[in-house]
N, C-alpha and C positions, 0 to 999 in steps of 0.2 A: 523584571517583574517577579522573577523566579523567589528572592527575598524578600517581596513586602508582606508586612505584617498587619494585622489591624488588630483590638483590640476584641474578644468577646469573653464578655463575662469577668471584665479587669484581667483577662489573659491574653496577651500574644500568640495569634495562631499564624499559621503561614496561611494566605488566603486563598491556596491548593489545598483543599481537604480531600476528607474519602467519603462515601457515600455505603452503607452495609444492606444498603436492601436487598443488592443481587447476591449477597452470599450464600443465602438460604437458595431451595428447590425451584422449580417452574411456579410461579406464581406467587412468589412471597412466601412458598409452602414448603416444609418438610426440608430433610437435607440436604447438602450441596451434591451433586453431579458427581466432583471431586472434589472430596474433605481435604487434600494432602494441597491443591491447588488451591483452595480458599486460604486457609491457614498460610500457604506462603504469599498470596495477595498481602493480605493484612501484614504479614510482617513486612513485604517489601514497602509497602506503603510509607512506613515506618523510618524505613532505610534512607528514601527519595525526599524524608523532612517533614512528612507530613504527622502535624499535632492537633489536628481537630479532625475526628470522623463520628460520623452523625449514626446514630442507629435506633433501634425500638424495641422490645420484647414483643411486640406483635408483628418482627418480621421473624416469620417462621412457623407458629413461634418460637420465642427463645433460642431460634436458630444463633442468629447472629450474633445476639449479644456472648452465647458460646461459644462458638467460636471466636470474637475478640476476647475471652477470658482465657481460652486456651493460647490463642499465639503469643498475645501481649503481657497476660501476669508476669509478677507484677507492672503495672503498667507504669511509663517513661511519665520521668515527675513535669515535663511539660505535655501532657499528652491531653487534650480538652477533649470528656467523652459528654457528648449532647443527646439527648432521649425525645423520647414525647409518648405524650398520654392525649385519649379523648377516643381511642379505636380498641377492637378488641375484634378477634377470628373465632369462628367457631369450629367443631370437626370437619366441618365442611369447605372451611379456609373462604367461607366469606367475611368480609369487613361491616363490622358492627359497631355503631355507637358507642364508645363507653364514657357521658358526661358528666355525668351526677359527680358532686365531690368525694362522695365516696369511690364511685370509680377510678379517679382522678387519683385517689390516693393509693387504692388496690395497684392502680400501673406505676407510678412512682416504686409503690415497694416494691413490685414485682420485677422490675429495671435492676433496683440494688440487688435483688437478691442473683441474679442471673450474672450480671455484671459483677459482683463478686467488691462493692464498694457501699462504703456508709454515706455517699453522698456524692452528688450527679454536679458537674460544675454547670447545665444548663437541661432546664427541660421545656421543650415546647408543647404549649396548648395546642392541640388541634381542636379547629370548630368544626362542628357542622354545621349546615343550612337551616336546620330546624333542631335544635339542641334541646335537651330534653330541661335545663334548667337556662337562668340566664346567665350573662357574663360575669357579671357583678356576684352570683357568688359560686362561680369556677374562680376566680379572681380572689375570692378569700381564700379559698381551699388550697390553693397553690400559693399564697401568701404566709400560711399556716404553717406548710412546709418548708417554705424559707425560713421562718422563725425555728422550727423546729431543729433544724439543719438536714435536711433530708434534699434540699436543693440547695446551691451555691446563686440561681440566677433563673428569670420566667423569661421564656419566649413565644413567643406566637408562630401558631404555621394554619395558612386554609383561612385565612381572614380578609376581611374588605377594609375600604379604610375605615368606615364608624367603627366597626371593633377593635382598628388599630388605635383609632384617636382615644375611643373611649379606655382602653388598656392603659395607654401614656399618661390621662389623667390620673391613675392610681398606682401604678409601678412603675419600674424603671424595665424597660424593655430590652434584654441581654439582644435577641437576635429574630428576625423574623423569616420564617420560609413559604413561600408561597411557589406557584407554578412559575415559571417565567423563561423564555428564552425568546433567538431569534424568530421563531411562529408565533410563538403562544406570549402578546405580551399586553393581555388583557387586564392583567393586575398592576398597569403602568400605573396610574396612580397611586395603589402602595406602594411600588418601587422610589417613587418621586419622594415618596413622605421621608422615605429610610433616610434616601440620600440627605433631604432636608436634612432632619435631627440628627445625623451621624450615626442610625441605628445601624448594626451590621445586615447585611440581605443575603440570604441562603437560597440561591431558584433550585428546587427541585424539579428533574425531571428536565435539566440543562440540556441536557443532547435529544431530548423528545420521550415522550411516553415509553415505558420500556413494555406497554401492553397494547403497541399499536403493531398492526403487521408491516408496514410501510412505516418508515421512520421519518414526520413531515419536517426534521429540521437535516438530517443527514442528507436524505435525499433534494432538498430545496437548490433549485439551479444556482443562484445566487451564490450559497455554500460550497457547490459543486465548482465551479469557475473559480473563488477566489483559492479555493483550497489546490487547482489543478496551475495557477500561477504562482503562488507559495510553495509549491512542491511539499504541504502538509495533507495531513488525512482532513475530511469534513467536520470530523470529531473536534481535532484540531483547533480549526478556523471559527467552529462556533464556541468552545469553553473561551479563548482571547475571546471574541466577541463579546463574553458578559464579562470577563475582568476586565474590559476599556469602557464598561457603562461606567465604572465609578469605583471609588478607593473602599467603600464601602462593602461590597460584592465577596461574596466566601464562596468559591467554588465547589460542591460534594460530590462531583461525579461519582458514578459507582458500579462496578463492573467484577467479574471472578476469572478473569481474565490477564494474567501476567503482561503478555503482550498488551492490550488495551492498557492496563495499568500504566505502565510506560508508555503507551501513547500521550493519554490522557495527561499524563505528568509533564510531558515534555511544552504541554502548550500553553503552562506558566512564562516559559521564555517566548514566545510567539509573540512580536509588539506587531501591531496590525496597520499601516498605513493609510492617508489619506482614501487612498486610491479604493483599499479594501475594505476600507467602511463607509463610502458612497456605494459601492458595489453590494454590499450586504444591508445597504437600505433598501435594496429594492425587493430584497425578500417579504414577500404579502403576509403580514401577520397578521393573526387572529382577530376580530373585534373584540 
């Protein structure tokens, strides 16, 4: 498994990606812990094949996306950097709405400008629940900028399925990321849809909340048992677990953590047996 590829955005990724949320401070916030360890995350990342990693100018902000400017300029000509817009932090580093097209475009240029690129191969919409405008014209506005070339490809992240059908009906759908993993796999229905159409699926948030104090997919017996008879970590046993849902599945984990990194990396090779996923069915996931 360490080699498959799938397509996002008409590019070849390896379906190991990286994930830039935890590069930045405690809380999505301010700078890393260790700036010298971040930076050679990113670059190892690099090293182990990986050519899609996911990020935002509202982690941080601008933490991250600077840090990927710093390690990686100029950046590896297969290297797919994916964004997203629809959020915005205040001084106070809470997470704010930002819908309106206009927003929508302020985050786009704000990505390029941090990122240090004329143009993003993928960005995802994030929804919210109650969005200040409708879909249909976030859906122009991010249309606009596909025409413009300011995007190479739209994705969706934080959606149900009507938003995902309704999307389908007017674009062509690069990738979509929603929550999902062994607990949390209440967006099974979008999952189902991807897999239908051949959309790629991005679960964020793969090894569990990274804002929960107890971690309910690391810690889960299920995970715990198959990972202590595979002589792998729980990390491990659960990213194989979403790359045997489907060919479709791009993994992001994300971590500032060298070791982790190389955990996390190594459980592209992990093929998981009959045995170990009757076993991890029995893990109670979410409604």
């Amino acid at each position: 498994m360490a080699n498959d590829t799938i397509l996002l955005a008409n590019r070849p990724v390896a379906r190991m990606g990286f994930g830039a949320m935890q590069l930045p401070g405690p809380g999505v916030l301010g700078p890393p812990k260790d700036r010298d360890q971040a930076l050679a995350v990113v670059r190892r990342c690099i090293e182990l094949g990986v050519n899609h990693i996911d990020t935002a100018q509202f982690y941080g902000p601008d933490v991250a996306n600077e840090l990927l400017y710093e390690a990686l300029f100029p950046y590896p000509d297969d290297l797919v950097l994916v964004s997203k817009v629809g959020a915005a932090r205040n001084a106070a580093g809470q997470w704010l709405p930002a819908q309106t097209p206009e927003a929508l475009r302020a985050g786009v240029e704000a990505n390029l400008a941090s990122l240090h690129v004329d143009q993003l191969a993928v960005v995802n919409l994030r929804r919210h629940g109650e969005a200040e405008v409708s879909l249909d014209q976030q859906l122009v506005a991010m249309s606009e900028m596909v025409d413009e070339g300011l995007i190479s490809a739209i994705g969706l992240s934080n959606v149900d399925l009507a938003d995902y059908e309704r999307t389908r009906a007017q674009v062509d759908i690069a990738c979509v990321q929603n929550p999902y993993n062994l607990i949390d796999r209440s967006g099974q229905d979008v999952f189902d849809a991807c897999g239908r159409d051949g959309v790629p699926y991005v679960p964020f948030f793969p090894l569990g909340s990274a804002f929960n104090e107890r971690n309910p997919v690391l810690g889960a017996r299920a995970v715990t048992e198959v990972a202590r008879r595979r002589q792998a970590s729980p990390a491990q046993i659960a990213l194989a677990w979403l790359l045997s849902r489907g060919p479709n599945v791009l993994v992001i984990a994300g971590t500032s953590s060298l070791a982790h990194l190389e955990e996390n990396m190594a459980a592209a090779d992990l093929v998981l047996d009959e045995e170990d996923l009757a076993a991890l069915d029995q893990a109670v996931p979410l409604a």
